[in-house]
C-alpha positions, 0 to 999 in steps of 0.5 A: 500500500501506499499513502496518498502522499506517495500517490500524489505528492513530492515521493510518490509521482512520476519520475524520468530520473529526475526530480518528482514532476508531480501533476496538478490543476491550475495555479490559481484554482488551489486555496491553503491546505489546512492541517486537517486536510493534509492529514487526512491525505497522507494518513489514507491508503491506496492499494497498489496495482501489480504489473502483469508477470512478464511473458514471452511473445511465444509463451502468449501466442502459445495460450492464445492458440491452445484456449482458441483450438483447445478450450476443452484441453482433450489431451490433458489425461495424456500428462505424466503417462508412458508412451505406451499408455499414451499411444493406447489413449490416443487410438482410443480418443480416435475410435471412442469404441474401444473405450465400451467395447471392452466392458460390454455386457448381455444386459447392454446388449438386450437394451441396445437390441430393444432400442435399435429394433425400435428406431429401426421401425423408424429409420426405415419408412423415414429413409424412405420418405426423406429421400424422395424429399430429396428428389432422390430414388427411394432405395438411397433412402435405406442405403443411407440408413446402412453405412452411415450407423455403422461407421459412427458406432466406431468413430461417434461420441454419443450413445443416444445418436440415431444416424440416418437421412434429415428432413432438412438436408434432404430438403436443401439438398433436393431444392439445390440441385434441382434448380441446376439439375431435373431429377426427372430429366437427368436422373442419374447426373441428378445422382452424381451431383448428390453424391459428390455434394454429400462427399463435400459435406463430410469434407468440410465436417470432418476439416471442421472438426480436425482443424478445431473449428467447430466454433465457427457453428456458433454462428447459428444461435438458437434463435436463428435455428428455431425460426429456421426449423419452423419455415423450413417444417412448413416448406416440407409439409406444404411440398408434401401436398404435392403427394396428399392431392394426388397433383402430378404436375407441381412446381419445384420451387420452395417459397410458399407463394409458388407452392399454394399457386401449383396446388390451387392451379392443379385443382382438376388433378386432386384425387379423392381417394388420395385425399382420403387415404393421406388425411386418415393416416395423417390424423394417425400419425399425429395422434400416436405422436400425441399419445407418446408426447403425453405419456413418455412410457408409450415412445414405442407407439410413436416410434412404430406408427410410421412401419405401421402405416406402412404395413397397413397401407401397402396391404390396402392397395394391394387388396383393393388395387388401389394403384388402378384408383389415382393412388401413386405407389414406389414401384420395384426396388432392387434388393441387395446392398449398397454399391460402391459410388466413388466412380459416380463423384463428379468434380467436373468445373461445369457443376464443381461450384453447385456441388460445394455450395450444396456440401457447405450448407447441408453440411453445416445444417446437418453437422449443427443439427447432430451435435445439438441433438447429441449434447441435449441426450448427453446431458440427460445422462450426464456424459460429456460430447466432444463436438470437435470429435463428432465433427470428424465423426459425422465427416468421415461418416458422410465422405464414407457415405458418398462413397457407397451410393449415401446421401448426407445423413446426421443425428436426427432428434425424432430418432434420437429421442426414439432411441434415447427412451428405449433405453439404448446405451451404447452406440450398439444401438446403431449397429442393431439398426443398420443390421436390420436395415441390411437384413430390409435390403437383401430381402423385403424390398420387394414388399414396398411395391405397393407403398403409396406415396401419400403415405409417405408424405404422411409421415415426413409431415408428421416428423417435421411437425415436431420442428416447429417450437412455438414455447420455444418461440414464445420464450425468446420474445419474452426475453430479447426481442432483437433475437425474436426478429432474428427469428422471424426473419430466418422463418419468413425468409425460408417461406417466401424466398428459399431455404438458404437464402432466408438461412443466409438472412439469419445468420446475417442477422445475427452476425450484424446483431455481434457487430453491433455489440462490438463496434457500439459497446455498452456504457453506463454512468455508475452512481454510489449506493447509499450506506455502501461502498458499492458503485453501480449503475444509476440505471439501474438502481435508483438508489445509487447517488451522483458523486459531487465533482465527479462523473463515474463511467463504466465501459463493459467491452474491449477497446480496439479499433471497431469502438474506440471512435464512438467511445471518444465522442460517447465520452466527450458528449457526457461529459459536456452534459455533466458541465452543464447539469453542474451547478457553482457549488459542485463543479466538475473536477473529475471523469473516472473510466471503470474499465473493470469490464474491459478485456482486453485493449488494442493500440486503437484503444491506447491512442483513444485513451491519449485523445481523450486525455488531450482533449480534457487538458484543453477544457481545463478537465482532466480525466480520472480513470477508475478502474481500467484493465491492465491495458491502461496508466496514467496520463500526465498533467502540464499544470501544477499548484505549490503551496507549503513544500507540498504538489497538489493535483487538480486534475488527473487521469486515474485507471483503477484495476487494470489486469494484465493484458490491458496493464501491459499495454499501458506500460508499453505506451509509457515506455514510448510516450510516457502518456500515463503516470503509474502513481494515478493508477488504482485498484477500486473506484471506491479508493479513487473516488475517495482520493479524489475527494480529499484532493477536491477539498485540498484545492478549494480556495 
C-alpha cells in the first residue's frame, strides 16, 4: 500500500530520473491546505496495482492458440503417462469404441437390441420418405440408413445418436440441385451431383472438426435455428401436398407463394381417394405422436406408427388395387446392398461450384443439427460430447457415405429421442439398426411395391411437425426481442424466398446483431449506493447517488479499433452534459473510466485513451480513470499548484484495476510516450473516488 502522499505528492509521482514532476490543476484554482486536510491525505491508503508477470511473445501466442483450438484441453489425461499408455489413449480418443467395447455386457446388449429394433421401425419408412424429399430414388433412402450407423458406432461420441437421412438436408439438398439439375430429366447426373455434394459435406465436417473449428457453428444461435426449423417444417409439409392431392404436375420451387399457386392451379388433378387415404393416416400419425408426447412410457407407439402405416397401407392397395384408383405407389426396388459410388463423384468445373455450395450448407445444417441433438441426450445422462470429435465423426461418416451410393445423413432428434427412451446405451444401438436395415435390403424390398406415396408424405409431415417450437418461440420474445426478429426473419425468409437464402438472412442477422455489440459497446454512468461502498449503475438502481465533482463511467467491452471512435465522442458528449447539469457549488473536477469490464485493449484503444486525455487538458478537465484493465496508466498533467513544500493535483487521469493484458499495454505506451503516470493508477473506484475527494477539498480556495 501506499499513502496518498506517495500517490500524489513530492515521493510518490512520476519520475524520468529526475526530480518528482508531480501533476496538478491550475495555479490559481488551489486555496491553503489546512492541517486537517493534509492529514487526512497522507494518513489514507491506496492499494497498489501489480504489473502483469512478464511473458514471452511465444509463451502468449502459445495460450492464445491452445484456449482458441483447445478450450476443452482433450489431451490433458495424456500428462505424466508412458508412451505406451499414451499411444493406447490416443487410438482410443480416435475410435471412442474401444473405450465400451471392452466392458460390454448381455444386459447392454438386450437394451441396445430393444432400442435399435425400435428406431429401426423408424429409420426405415423415414429413409424412405426423406429421400424422395430429396428428389432422390427411394432405395438411397435405406442405403443411407446402412453405412452411415455403422461407421459412427466406431468413430461417434454419443450413445443416444440415431444416424440416418434429415428432413432438412434432404430438403436443401433436393431444392439445390434441382434448380441446376431435373431429377426427372437427368436422373442419374441428378445422382452424381448428390453424391459428390454429400462427399463435400463430410469434407468440410470432418476439416471442421480436425482443424478445431467447430466454433465457427456458433454462428447459428438458437434463435436463428428455431425460426429456421419452423419455415423450413412448413416448406416440407406444404411440398408434401404435392403427394396428399394426388397433383402430378407441381412446381419445384420452395417459397410458399409458388407452392399454394401449383396446388390451387392443379385443382382438376386432386384425387379423392388420395385425399382420403393421406388425411386418415395423417390424423394417425399425429395422434400416436400425441399419445407418446403425453405419456413418455408409450415412445414405442410413436416410434412404430410410421412401419405401421406402412404395413397397413401397402396391404390396402394391394387388396383393393388401389394403384388402378389415382393412388401413386414406389414401384420395384432392387434388393441387395449398397454399391460402391466413388466412380459416380463428379468434380467436373461445369457443376464443381453447385456441388460445394450444396456440401457447405447441408453440411453445416446437418453437422449443427447432430451435435445439438447429441449434447441435449448427453446431458440427460450426464456424459460429456466432444463436438470437435463428432465433427470428424459425422465427416468421415458422410465422405464414407458418398462413397457407397449415401446421401448426407446426421443425428436426427425424432430418432434420437426414439432411441434415447428405449433405453439404448451404447452406440450398439446403431449397429442393431443398420443390421436390420441390411437384413430390409437383401430381402423385403420387394414388399414396398405397393407403398403409396401419400403415405409417405404422411409421415415426413408428421416428423417435421415436431420442428416447429412455438414455447420455444414464445420464450425468446419474452426475453430479447432483437433475437425474436432474428427469428422471424430466418422463418419468413425460408417461406417466401428459399431455404438458404432466408438461412443466409439469419445468420446475417445475427452476425450484424455481434457487430453491433462490438463496434457500439455498452456504457453506463455508475452512481454510489447509499450506506455502501458499492458503485453501480444509476440505471439501474435508483438508489445509487451522483458523486459531487465527479462523473463515474463504466465501459463493459474491449477497446480496439471497431469502438474506440464512438467511445471518444460517447465520452466527450457526457461529459459536456455533466458541465452543464453542474451547478457553482459542485463543479466538475473529475471523469473516472471503470474499465473493470474491459478485456482486453488494442493500440486503437491506447491512442483513444491519449485523445481523450488531450482533449480534457484543453477544457481545463482532466480525466480520472477508475478502474481500467491492465491495458491502461496514467496520463500526465502540464499544470501544477505549490503551496507549503507540498504538489497538489487538480486534475488527473486515474485507471483503477487494470489486469494484465490491458496493464501491459499501458506500460508499453509509457515506455514510448510516457502518456500515463503509474502513481494515478488504482485498484477500486471506491479508493479513487475517495482520493479524489480529499484532493477536491485540498484545492478549494
Amino acid at each position: 500500500m501506499v499513502g496518498m502522499r506517495g500517490a500524489y505528492g513530492g515521493g510518490g509521482g512520476y519520475s524520468n530520473g529526475n526530480e518528482s514532476q508531480p501533476l496538478g490543476g491550475a495555479a490559481g484554482a488551489a486555496g491553503p491546505m489546512t492541517t486537517e486536510t493534509s492529514t487526512e491525505i497522507v494518513g489514507m491508503e491506496v492499494h497498489k496495482v501489480a504489473p502483469p508477470p512478464p511473458r514471452s511473445t511465444l509463451s502468449k501466442m502459445k495460450a492464445r492458440v491452445k484456449e482458441t483450438f483447445f478450450p476443452d484441453d482433450p489431451f490433458r489425461g495424456f500428462k505424466g503417462q508412458p508412451l505406451g499408455t499414451q499411444w493406447l489413449m490416443a487410438v482410443k480418443y480416435l475410435f471412442p469404441i474401444l473405450d465400451w467395447v471392452p466392458g460390454y455386457s448381455f444386459s447392454l446388449f438386450k437394451s441396445d437390441l430393444i432400442a435399435g429394433l425400435t428406431i429401426a421401425s423408424l429409420a426405415i419408412p423415414q429413409g424412405i420418405s426423406y429421400a424422395k424429399l430429396a428428389s432422390l430414388p427411394p432405395i438411397i433412402g435405406l442405403y443411407s440408413s446402412f453405412v452411415p450407423p455403422m461407421v459412427y458406432a466406431v468413430l461417434g461420441s454419443s450413445r443416444d445418436l440415431a444416424v440416418g437421412p434429415v428432413s432438412i438436408a434432404s430438403l436443401v439438398m433436393g431444392s439445390m440441385l434441382r434448380d441446376a439439375v431435373s431429377p426427372s430429366g437427368e436422373p442419374l447426373l441428378f445422382l452424381q451431383l448428390a453424391f459428390t455434394s454429400t462427399f463435400f459435406a463430410g469434407l468440410v465436417q470432418a476439416s471442421l472438426g480436425i482443424l478445431r473449428l467447430g466454433f465457427i457453428i456458433d454462428f447459428l444461435s438458437k434463435a436463428t435455428l428455431v425460426g429456421f426449423m419452423a419455415g423450413a417444417a412448413i416448406i416440407v409439409s406444404l411440398q408434401q401436398l404435392k403427394a396428399l392431392l394426388g397433383i402430378v404436375h407441381f412446381t419445384t420451387q420452395m417459397g410458399i407463394v409458388p407452392v399454394m399457386a401449383s396446388v390451387f392451379h392443379h385443382t382438376k388433378e386432386w384425387s379423392w381417394q388420395t385425399i382420403l387415404m393421406g388425411v386418415c393416416f395423417l390424423v394417425f400419425l399425429l395422434a400416436a405422436r400425441h399419445v407418446s408426447l403425453r405419456w413418455p412410457k408409450l415412445f414405442w407407439v410413436s416410434a412404430c406408427a410410421p412401419l405401421a402405416s406402412v404395413i397397413i397401407s401397402t396391404l390396402l392397395v394391394f387388396l383393393f388395387k388401389a394403384q388402378n384408383h389415382s393412388i401413386s405407389i414406389i414401384g420395384q426396388l432392387k434388393c441387395g446392398l449398397n454399391r460402391p459410388s466413388w466412380d459416380k463423384l463428379l468434380f467436373d468445373s461445369t457443376y464443381l461450384g453447385l456441388t460445394m455450395k450444396t456440401g457447405l450448407i447441408t453440411g453445416i445444417l446437418s453437422l449443427t443439427e447432430g451435435i445439438a441433438v447429441g449434447r441435449t441426450f448427453a446431458s440427460l445422462k450426464d456424459y460429456q460430447v466432444d463436438g470437435n470429435k463428432e465433427m470428424m465423426a459425422i465427416g468421415l461418416m458422410n465422405v464414407v457415405g458418398s462413397c457407397t451410393s449415401c446421401y448426407v445423413t446426421t443425428g436426427a432428434f425424432s430418432r434420437s429421442a426414439v432411441n434415447h427412451n428405449a433405453g439404448c446405451k451404447t452406440a450398439m444401438s446403431n449397429v442393431v439398426m443398420a443390421l436390420t436395415v441390411m437384413v430390409t435390403l437383401l430381402f423385403l424390398m420387394p414388399l414396398f411395391v405397393y407403398t403409396p406415396n401419400v403415405v409417405l408424405g404422411a409421415i415426413i409431415i408428421a416428423a417435421v411437425i415436431g420442428l416447429i417450437d412455438l414455447p420455444a418461440v414464445y420464450q425468446i420474445w419474452k426475453m430479447d426481442k432483437m433475437d425474436f426478429l432474428v427469428c422471424v426473419c430466418a422463418f419468413a425468409g425460408v417461406i417466401f424466398i428459399s431455404v438458404q437464402e432466408g438461412l443466409a438472412i439469419a445468420v446475417g442477422l445475427s452476425v450484424f446483431r455481434v457487430l453491433m455489440q462490438i463496434t457500439r459497446p455498452k456504457m453506463m454512468i455508475q452512481g454510489k449506493i447509499k450506506g455502501t461502498d458499492i458503485y453501480r449503475d444509476l440505471y439501474q438502481y435508483k438508489e445509487a447517488q451522483r458523486v459531487p465533482g465527479i462523473l463515474i463511467l463504466a465501459i463493459e467491452a474491449p477497446i480496439n479499433f471497431a469502438n474506440s471512435n464512438y467511445l471518444n465522442e460517447r465520452i466527450k458528449r457526457w461529459i459536456e452534459e455533466e458541465n452543464s447539469m453542474q451547478n457553482k457549488q459542485t463543479e466538475l473536477h473529475f471523469v473516472i473510466l471503470d474499465l473493470s469490464a474491459v478485456p482486453a485493449i488494442d493500440t486503437s484503444g491506447i491512442a483513444f485513451l491519449t485523445d481523450i486525455k488531450k482533449t480534457i487538458e484543453k477544457r481545463g478537465l482532466e480525466v480520472c480513470s477508475s478502474d481500467p484493465k491492465a491495458q491502461f496508466s496514467h496520463t500526465r498533467c502540464n499544470k501544477f499548484v505549490r503551496q507549503s513544500n507540498f504538489f497538489f493535483y487538480f486534475l488527473q487521469l486515474v485507471l483503477v484495476n487494470p489486469t494484465g493484458e490491458v496493464m501491459e499495454k499501458i506500460q508499453r505506451a509509457n515506455e514510448a510516450q510516457n502518456q500515463f503516470r503509474s502513481d494515478c493508477l488504482y485498484l477500486t473506484t471506491e479508493e479513487a473516488v475517495a482520493s479524489l475527494s480529499a484532493l477536491a477539498k485540498m484545492t478549494k480556495p
